[in-house]
N, C-alpha and C positions, 0 to 999 in steps of 0.2 A: 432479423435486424438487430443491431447491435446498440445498445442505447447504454450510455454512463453518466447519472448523477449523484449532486451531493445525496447524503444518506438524509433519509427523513424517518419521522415515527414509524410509518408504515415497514420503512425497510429493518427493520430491527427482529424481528423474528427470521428475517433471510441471513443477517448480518451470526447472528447466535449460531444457525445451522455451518454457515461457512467459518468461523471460527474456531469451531469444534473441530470442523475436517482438518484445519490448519493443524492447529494445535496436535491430532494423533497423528500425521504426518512429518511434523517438523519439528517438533518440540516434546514430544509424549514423557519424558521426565517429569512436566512439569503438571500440575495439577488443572484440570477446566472446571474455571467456575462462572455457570452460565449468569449468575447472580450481578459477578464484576460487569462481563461484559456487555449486562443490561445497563446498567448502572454508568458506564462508560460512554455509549451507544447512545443515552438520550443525553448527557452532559453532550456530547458531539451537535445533535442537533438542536439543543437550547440555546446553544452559543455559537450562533452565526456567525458573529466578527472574530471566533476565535481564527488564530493561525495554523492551528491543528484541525485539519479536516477528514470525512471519511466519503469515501465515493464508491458505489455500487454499480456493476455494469450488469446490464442483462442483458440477453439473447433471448429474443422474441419476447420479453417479457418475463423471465424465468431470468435470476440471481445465479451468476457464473461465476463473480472473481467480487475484488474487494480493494479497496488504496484506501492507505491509510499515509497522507501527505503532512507537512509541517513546511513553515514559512520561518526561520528564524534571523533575527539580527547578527551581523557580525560582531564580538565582543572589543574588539580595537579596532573599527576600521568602520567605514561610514557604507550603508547597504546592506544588502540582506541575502539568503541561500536558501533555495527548497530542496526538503527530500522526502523520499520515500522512506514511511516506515515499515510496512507492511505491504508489498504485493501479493495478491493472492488470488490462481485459479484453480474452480473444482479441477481434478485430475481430466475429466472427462470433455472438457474445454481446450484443453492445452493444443497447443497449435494453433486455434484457431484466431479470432479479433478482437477478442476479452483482455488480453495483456498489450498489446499494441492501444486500445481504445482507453485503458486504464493510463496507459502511461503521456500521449496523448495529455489528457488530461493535467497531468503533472507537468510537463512542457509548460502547457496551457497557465499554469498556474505561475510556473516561474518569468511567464511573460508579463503576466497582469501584475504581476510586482516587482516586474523590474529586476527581476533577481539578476548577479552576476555570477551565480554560480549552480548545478543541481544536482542534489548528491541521489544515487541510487545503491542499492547493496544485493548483493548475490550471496547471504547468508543461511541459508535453513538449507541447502545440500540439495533443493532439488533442482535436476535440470543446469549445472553447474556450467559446464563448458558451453552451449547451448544456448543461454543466457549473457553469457559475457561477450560470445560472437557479437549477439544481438546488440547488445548496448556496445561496442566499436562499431558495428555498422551507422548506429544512430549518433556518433564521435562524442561519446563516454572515455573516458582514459580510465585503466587501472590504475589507480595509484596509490596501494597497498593489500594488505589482507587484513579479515576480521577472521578476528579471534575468539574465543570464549572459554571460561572456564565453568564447571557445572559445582554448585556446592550444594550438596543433601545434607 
């Protein structure tokens, strides 16, 4: 069974493990420091009202994927936008109702506030075509590319 909530203390040794996999996955240029991520992890759950959320899905109980959501104000314009910053499932979930159940959630979120808009990204290269089907099925519009530059 598939179950996603917000992240609590408990889930913070799940959240490190699945960070890590992210990170040699998708990013491995960049340095893991499991230290931030604790450090970041309980700032998440001390601050409930924050707008910046993280939400953990498991199957049967067992830590699969990870959302890392945000709520922000428009800078000229009255209302607000949710997006994703972080999707993420173990490899060995993929396919299954871990990224549907995450994203769900993010819906979810820009309902309860009203949002008029919710940004999603297909940025870390995995699953690239396969994922952008996905979000036009769910009437996502493309409407540009991300970019990046890497500085060592």
């Amino acid at each position: 069974m598939m179950k996603v909530t917000r992240m609590e203390m408990e889930d913070i040794d799940d959240l490190v493990v699945m960070t890590r996999n992210q990170i040699e996955e998708t990013v491995s240029h960049l340095a893991y420091e499991e230290r931030v991520v604790r450090h970041y992890a309980k700032w998440f759950v001390q601050n409930k009202k924050s707008d910046d959320r993280v939400y953990i899905a498991r199957e049967n109980g067992v830590a699969v994927g990870y959302l890392v959501a945000y709520k922000r104000s428009y800078l000229f314009n009255y209302g607000c936008f949710v997006g994703q910053e972080v999707v993420w499932v173990e490899p060995e979930h993929r396919g299954g109702k871990a990224f549907i159940a995450l994203m769900k959630v993010l819906d979810d979120m820009a309902v309860e506030h009203n949002a008029k808009e919710c940004y999603a990204g297909v940025s870390n290269g995995v699953s690239i075509d396969k994922l952008l089907q996905w979000f036009k099925r769910k009437n996502f519009t493309k409407v540009g590319y991300y970019v990046k530059k890497i500085y060592t």
